[in-house]
N, C-alpha and C positions, 0 to 999 in steps of 0.2 A: 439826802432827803431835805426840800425845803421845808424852814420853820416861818410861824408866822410873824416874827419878829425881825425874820433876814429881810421880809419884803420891803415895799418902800412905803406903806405907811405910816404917817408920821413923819416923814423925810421929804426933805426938798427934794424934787424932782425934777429934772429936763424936761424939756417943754421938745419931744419928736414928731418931727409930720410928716417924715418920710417914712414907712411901713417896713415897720422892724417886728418880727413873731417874737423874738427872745424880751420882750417887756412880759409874755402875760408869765406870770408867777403860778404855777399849779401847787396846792399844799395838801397832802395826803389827807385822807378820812380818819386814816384808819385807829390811831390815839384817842383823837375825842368819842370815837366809839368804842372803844374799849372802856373808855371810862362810865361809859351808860351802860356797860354789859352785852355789846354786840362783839362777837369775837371772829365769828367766820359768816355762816352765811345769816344773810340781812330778813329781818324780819319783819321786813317792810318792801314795797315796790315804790315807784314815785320817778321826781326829778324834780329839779329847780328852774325854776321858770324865769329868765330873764329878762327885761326888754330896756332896749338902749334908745334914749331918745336924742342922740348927738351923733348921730352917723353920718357922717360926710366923705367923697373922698373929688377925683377931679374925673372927666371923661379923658376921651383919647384926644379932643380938641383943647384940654386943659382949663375948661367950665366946670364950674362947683357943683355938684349935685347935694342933694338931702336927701336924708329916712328914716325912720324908724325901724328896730328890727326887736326883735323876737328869739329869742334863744333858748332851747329846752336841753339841759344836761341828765342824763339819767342819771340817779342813786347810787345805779352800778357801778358807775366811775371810780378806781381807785382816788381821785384829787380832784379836790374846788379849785378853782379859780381863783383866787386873791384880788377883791374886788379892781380897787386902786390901779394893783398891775391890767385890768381887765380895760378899764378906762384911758389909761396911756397907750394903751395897745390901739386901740378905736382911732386913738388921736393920730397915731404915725399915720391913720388913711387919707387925713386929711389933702395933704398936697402929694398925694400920690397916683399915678392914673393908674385909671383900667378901661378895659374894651367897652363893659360894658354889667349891668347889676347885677349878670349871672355872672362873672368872674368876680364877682366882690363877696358872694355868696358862696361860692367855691372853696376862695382862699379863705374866710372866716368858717367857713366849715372845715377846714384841713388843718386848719393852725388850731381853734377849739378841740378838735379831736385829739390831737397832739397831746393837749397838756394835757387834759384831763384822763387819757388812758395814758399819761407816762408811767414807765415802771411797772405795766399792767398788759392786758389785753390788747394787739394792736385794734386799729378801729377798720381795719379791712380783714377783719375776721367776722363770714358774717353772722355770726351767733352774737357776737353784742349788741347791745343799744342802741344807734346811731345817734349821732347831734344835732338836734335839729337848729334849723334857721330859715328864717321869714323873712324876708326884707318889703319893705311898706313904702313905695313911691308916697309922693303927696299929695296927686290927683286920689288916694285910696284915705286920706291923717282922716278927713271928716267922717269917716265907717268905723272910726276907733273910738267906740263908747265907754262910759262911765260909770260904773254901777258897788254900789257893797253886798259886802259880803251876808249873803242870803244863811238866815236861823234865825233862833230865838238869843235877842239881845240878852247877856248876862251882864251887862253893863247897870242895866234899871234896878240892880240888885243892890241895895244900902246896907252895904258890908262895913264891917272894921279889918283894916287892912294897918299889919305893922310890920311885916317879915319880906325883905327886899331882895331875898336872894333864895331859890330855888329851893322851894320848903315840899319834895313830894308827899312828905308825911300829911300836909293838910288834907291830900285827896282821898275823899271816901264814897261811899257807894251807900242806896239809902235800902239797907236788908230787908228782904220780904215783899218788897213791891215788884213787882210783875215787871218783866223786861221790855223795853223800850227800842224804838228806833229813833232818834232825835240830832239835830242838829242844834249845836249851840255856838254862838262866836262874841267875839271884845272888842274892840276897839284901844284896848288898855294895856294890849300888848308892849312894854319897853324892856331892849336892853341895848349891850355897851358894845362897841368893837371890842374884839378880843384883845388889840393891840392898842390902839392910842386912846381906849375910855371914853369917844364919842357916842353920846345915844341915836341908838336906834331905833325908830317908832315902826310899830308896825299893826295890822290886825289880823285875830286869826278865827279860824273857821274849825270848829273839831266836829267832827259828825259820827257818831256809834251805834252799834245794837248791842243792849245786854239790859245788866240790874241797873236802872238810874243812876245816874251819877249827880250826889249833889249840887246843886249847881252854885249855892254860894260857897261851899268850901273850893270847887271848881275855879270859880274868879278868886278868890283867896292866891288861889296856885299860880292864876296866873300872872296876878301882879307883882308874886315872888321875884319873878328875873328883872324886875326895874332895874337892880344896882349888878346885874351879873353882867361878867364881860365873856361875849361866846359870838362867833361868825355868825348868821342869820340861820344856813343849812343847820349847824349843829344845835341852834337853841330847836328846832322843829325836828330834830330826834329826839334830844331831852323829852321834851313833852309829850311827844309820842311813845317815848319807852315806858317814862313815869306813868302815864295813863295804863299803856298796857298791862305793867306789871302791878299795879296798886289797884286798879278797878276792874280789870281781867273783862273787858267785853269784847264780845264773838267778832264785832267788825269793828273796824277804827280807822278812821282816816283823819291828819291835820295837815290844816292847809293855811298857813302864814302869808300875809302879804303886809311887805315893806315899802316906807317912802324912798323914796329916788335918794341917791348920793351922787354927786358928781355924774348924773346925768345918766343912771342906771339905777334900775330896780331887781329885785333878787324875790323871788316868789316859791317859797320852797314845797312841795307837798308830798305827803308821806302815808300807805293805805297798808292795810293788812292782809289785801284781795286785789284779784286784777280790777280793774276798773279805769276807765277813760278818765287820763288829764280833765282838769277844769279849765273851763276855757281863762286865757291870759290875760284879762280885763279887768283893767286900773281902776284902784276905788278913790275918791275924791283928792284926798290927802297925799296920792301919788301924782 
């Protein structure tokens, strides 16, 4: 079982540009859900929504191409990806050919499926998930819009804020008021890599139906994780479990989005109902 400390986070790394699958590092779920009290089946749908803005590799004439690509991991997956190892992986395409953008779309779909169902489900079983992947010539960069994340700002809220690390106790529900359907989201989202203690900014979207959920002890909670160190996927289960189980509302969804690192972003989202993805669109700061 890989840990997230075996990876190369924090470690000088080789610099490959020839396409090597054993860089990407897949790191199991299944611990840091235990620790939020998920033990067998998830209670939750969703995926992580990636997109890489460093896609390169060479044609069959040995001409550079460029893209952008798109990556959706399902929930189901026994293993994340280990960022770092995901972006050295990218790098080996660089001076690598292919026929052509559907074989670059192929092998990143076969190699992603790999790791993330290692030790699991194979991915030609067809009752799983599949992986998806997008790839985005450049005649299409100018159709890739801009936009944030749609609620009510809890940001304009003039809180006192003193507790930096994951305080679900703050979250409360405001008794006797009539049930709501609402969206609210932050901008004030931070926390740490799990491993080398780099911040990570991010903003996130919670949207529910039930008893009110206060909304300044809400942002209270969520400025908690500023000093916690947790991967991206796992802090948007935290907040998804804590919600669930502390404010108990009939539908829940969160939906996190993070700024780029090394040339990728990681967009995790987590529902309590089936429901359509959100579409994959970058808010400013990414």
């Amino acid at each position: 079982m890989n840990r997230p400390e075996e990876s190369q986070l924090g470690k000088a790394a080789s610099y490959i540009d020839q396409y090597d699958a054993s860089l990407l590092f897949p790191i199991p779920r299944a611990s840091k859900r235990a620790e939020i009290g998920i033990a067998a089946a998830l209670p939750f749908l969703g995926a992580d929504m990636w997109t890489a803005f460093e896609l390169s590799w060479l044609n069959s004439r040995g001409k550079p191409q460029v893209a952008l690509a798109h990556f959706t991991v399902p929930c189901e997956t026994p293993n994340i990806i280990e960022s770092k190892s995901f972006k050295l992986y990218l790098n080996s395409f660089n001076n690598t050919r292919f026929a052509d953008v559907d074989a670059v779309r192929a092998r990143l779909r076969r190699d992603l499926s790999e790791a993330v169902w290692r030790n699991g489900t194979p991915d030609d079983d067809a009752t799983v998930p599949a992986i998806g992947v997008r790839i985005l010539l450049p005649d299409l960069f100018d159709r890739e819009p801009v936009h944030e994340l749609d609620g009510i700002n809890l940001d304009r809220l003039d809180v006192a804020c003193d507790r930096y690390t994951p305080a679900p106790d703050l979250l409360k529900v405001d008794q006797g008021e009539a049930p709501v359907s609402e969206v609210l989201v932050s901008n004030l989202l931070k926390s740490n890599c799990l491993v080398t203690g780099q911040p990570d900014w991010g903003a996130v979207q919670i949207s529910y139906s039930g008893v009110p959920i206060d909304q300044e002890s809400l942002l209270q909670y969520l400025v908690s994780f500023r000093n916690h160190n947790e991967f991206h996927e796992q802090c948007v289960e935290r907040i998804f479990m804590d919600i669930w189980t502390r404010c108990k509302p009939t539908r829940l969804a969160v939906y996190a989005r993070y700024t780029r690192r090394g040339g990728l972003d990681i967009n995790p989202f987590r529902s309590s109902y089936a429901q359509v993805l959100p579409p994959n669109i970058r808010t400013a700061r990414q």
